[in-house]
N, C-alpha and C positions, 0 to 999 in steps of 0.2 A: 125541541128545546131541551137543553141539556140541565135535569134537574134531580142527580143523587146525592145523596148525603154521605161524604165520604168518613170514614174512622182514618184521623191521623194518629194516632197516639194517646199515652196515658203517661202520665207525671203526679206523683205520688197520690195520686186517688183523683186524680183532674182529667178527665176525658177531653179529647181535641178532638170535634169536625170540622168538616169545610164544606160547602156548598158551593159550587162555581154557580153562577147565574146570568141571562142577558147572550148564552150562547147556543150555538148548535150543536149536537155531539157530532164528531168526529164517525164517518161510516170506518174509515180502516184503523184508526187509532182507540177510539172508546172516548177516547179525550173530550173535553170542553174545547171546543172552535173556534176561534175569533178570530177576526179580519183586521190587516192594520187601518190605523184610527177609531177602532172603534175602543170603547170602553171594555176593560177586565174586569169583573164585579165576582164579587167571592162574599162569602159571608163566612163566620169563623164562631162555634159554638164553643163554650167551656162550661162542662156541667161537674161540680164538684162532690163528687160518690165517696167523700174520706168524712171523718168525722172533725177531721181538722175544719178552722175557720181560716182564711185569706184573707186578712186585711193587704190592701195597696198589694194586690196582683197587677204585676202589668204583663197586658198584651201587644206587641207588636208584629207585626207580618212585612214580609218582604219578598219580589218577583224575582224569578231566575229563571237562567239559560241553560238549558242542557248542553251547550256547545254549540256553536254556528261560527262558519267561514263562508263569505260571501263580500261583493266587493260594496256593500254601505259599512263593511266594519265587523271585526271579529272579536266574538264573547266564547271563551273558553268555560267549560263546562262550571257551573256553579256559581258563576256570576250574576250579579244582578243586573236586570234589565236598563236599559239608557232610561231617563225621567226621574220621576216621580213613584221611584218601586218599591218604596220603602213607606208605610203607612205611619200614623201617628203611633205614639207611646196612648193605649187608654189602660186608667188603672180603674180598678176597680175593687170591691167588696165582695167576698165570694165564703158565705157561709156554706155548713154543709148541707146538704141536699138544693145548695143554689145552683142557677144557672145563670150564662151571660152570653150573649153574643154580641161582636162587633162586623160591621159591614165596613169593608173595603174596594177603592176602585183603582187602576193602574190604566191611567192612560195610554195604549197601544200610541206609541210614533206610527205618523203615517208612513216612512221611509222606512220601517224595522222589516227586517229580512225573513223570512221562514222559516221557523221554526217552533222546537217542543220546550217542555220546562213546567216547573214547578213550584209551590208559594209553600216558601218555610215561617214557621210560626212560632217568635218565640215568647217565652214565661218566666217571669221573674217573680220570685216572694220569698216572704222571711221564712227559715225551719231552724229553731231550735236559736234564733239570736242568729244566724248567719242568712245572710242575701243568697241565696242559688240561683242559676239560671240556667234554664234546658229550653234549645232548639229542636223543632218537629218538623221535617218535612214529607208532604204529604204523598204521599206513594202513586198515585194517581193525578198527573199533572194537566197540561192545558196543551192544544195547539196553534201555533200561528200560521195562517196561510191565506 
Protein backbone atom coordinates (compact mmCIF):
# COMPACT_ATOMS: atom_id res chain seq x y z
CA UNK A 1 0.00 0.00 0.00
CA UNK A 2 1.23 3.24 -1.16
CA UNK A 3 1.45 5.44 1.87
CA UNK A 4 4.18 8.68 1.90
CA UNK A 5 3.69 11.90 2.62
CA UNK A 6 4.49 13.83 -0.10
CA UNK A 7 6.14 17.93 0.33
CA UNK A 8 4.29 19.86 -2.45
CA UNK A 9 5.04 23.26 -1.70
CA UNK A 10 5.21 26.39 0.34
CA UNK A 11 2.99 29.77 -0.11
CA UNK A 12 3.83 32.41 2.13
CA UNK A 13 4.56 30.42 5.27
CA UNK A 14 1.65 27.69 4.24
CA UNK A 15 3.08 24.14 3.77
CA UNK A 16 1.28 21.80 1.13
CA UNK A 17 1.24 17.82 1.35
CA UNK A 18 -0.40 15.12 -0.22
CA UNK A 19 -0.95 11.69 0.71
CA UNK A 20 -2.20 9.44 -2.00
CA UNK A 21 -4.11 6.57 -0.28
CA UNK A 22 -6.40 3.42 -1.22
CA UNK A 23 -3.31 2.38 -3.71
CA UNK A 24 -0.47 0.18 -4.56
CA UNK A 25 2.77 1.75 -5.22
CA UNK A 26 4.00 1.41 -8.48
CA UNK A 27 7.14 -1.32 -8.70
CA UNK A 28 8.77 0.80 -11.92
CA UNK A 29 7.29 4.24 -11.41
CA UNK A 30 7.46 4.85 -7.42
CA UNK A 31 3.92 6.11 -8.15
CA UNK A 32 0.45 5.63 -6.38
CA UNK A 33 -1.24 2.69 -8.67
CA UNK A 34 -4.68 2.66 -9.31
CA UNK A 35 -6.80 0.64 -11.63
CA UNK A 36 -9.71 2.12 -13.79
CA UNK A 37 -12.85 2.34 -11.76
CA UNK A 38 -11.48 2.30 -8.91
CA UNK A 39 -11.37 5.25 -6.54
CA UNK A 40 -8.32 8.07 -6.51
CA UNK A 41 -8.18 9.12 -2.83
CA UNK A 42 -5.62 11.75 -1.78
CA UNK A 43 -5.74 13.69 1.28
CA UNK A 44 -4.18 17.37 1.14
CA UNK A 45 -2.43 18.76 4.47
CA UNK A 46 -1.92 22.78 4.93
CA UNK A 47 -0.05 23.54 7.99
CA UNK A 48 0.34 27.20 8.53
CA UNK A 49 4.26 28.00 9.96
CA UNK A 50 3.76 32.20 9.20
CA UNK A 51 2.62 34.15 11.93
CA UNK A 52 0.05 35.50 9.76
CA UNK A 53 -3.67 34.35 10.40
CA UNK A 54 -6.02 33.01 7.10
CA UNK A 55 -9.17 33.74 7.51
CA UNK A 56 -11.48 32.14 4.41
CA UNK A 57 -8.46 30.11 2.89
CA UNK A 58 -9.71 28.20 0.26
CA UNK A 59 -8.61 25.02 -0.85
CA UNK A 60 -9.38 23.38 -4.03
CA UNK A 61 -7.64 20.28 -5.92
CA UNK A 62 -7.97 19.15 -9.30
CA UNK A 63 -6.77 15.61 -11.39
CA UNK A 64 -4.58 15.74 -14.47
CA UNK A 65 -3.02 14.05 -17.30
CA UNK A 66 0.38 13.93 -18.09
CA UNK A 67 -0.51 13.39 -21.85
CA UNK A 68 -2.14 10.20 -23.25
CA UNK A 69 -2.99 9.22 -26.95
CA UNK A 70 -5.07 6.21 -27.26
CA UNK A 71 -8.09 5.28 -29.20
CA UNK A 72 -10.95 5.96 -25.94
CA UNK A 73 -9.69 9.75 -26.37
CA UNK A 74 -6.85 11.93 -26.12
CA UNK A 75 -5.77 14.43 -22.99
CA UNK A 76 -2.72 16.47 -23.82
CA UNK A 77 -0.38 17.01 -21.17
CA UNK A 78 -2.00 19.12 -18.11
CA UNK A 79 -5.29 18.43 -18.57
CA UNK A 80 -7.70 17.57 -16.40
CA UNK A 81 -9.10 14.14 -16.18
CA UNK A 82 -12.81 13.15 -17.84
CA UNK A 83 -15.47 13.37 -14.51
CA UNK A 84 -15.45 14.50 -11.54
CA UNK A 85 -11.58 16.01 -11.25
CA UNK A 86 -12.07 18.90 -9.76
CA UNK A 87 -12.90 18.78 -5.87
CA UNK A 88 -15.09 21.08 -3.99
CA UNK A 89 -13.94 24.81 -2.93
CA UNK A 90 -13.32 24.20 1.21
CA UNK A 91 -12.63 27.34 3.05
CA UNK A 92 -11.46 27.40 5.98
CA UNK A 93 -9.78 29.26 9.13
CA UNK A 94 -6.15 28.86 9.42
CA UNK A 95 -4.28 30.60 12.34
CA UNK A 96 -0.73 30.38 12.95
CA UNK A 97 0.78 27.31 14.05
CA UNK A 98 -2.82 25.79 12.63
CA UNK A 99 -3.22 22.86 10.60
CA UNK A 100 -6.00 21.61 8.22
CA UNK A 101 -6.54 18.79 5.96
CA UNK A 102 -8.97 18.07 3.27
CA UNK A 103 -9.67 14.48 1.84
CA UNK A 104 -10.47 14.08 -1.78
CA UNK A 105 -11.77 11.32 -4.22
CA UNK A 106 -11.71 11.28 -8.18
CA UNK A 107 -13.60 8.69 -9.47
CA UNK A 108 -11.29 6.58 -11.99
CA UNK A 109 -13.80 6.03 -15.57
CA UNK A 110 -13.84 2.52 -16.13
CA UNK A 111 -13.04 3.01 -19.89
CA UNK A 112 -9.89 5.78 -18.85
CA UNK A 113 -6.77 4.58 -20.82
CA UNK A 114 -3.20 4.28 -19.34
CA UNK A 115 -1.63 6.34 -17.95
CA UNK A 116 0.57 8.96 -15.35
CA UNK A 117 -0.42 12.41 -14.01
CA UNK A 118 -0.75 14.45 -11.19
CA UNK A 119 -3.15 16.57 -8.55
CA UNK A 120 -2.57 20.18 -8.51
CA UNK A 121 -3.70 22.19 -5.51
CA UNK A 122 -4.82 25.30 -5.51
CA UNK A 123 -4.79 28.42 -2.53
CA UNK A 124 -6.67 31.37 -2.40
CA UNK A 125 -6.58 34.13 0.64
CA UNK A 126 -6.41 37.75 1.39
CA UNK A 127 -2.48 39.52 1.82
CA UNK A 128 -2.46 43.03 2.52
CA UNK A 129 -6.51 43.75 1.24
CA UNK A 130 -5.67 41.87 -2.02
CA UNK A 131 -7.23 38.19 -3.06
CA UNK A 132 -3.87 36.05 -4.33
CA UNK A 133 -4.05 32.90 -5.67
CA UNK A 134 -1.05 30.21 -6.16
CA UNK A 135 -1.37 26.79 -7.88
CA UNK A 136 1.01 23.69 -6.39
CA UNK A 137 1.43 20.71 -8.30
CA UNK A 138 2.75 17.96 -6.84
CA UNK A 139 6.00 16.57 -8.13
CA UNK A 140 5.24 13.08 -7.36
CA UNK A 141 2.15 11.96 -9.26
CA UNK A 142 -0.07 8.92 -9.63
CA UNK A 143 -0.32 5.84 -12.07
CA UNK A 144 -3.15 4.52 -14.16
CA UNK A 145 -3.02 1.04 -15.47
Amino acid sequence: VYKRQLFVGQVKGLIVELQYYGSAASATSGKALYRPGQPLAYRIAVKNRSNQSYSALEIQSSVHSDGVDCPAGNLPPGARLPGSAMSPVHRVNLPPGGNHEVEAIYPIPQDICAQTGSIRIRLQYSSAGRIQSETLTAGTGFEIK
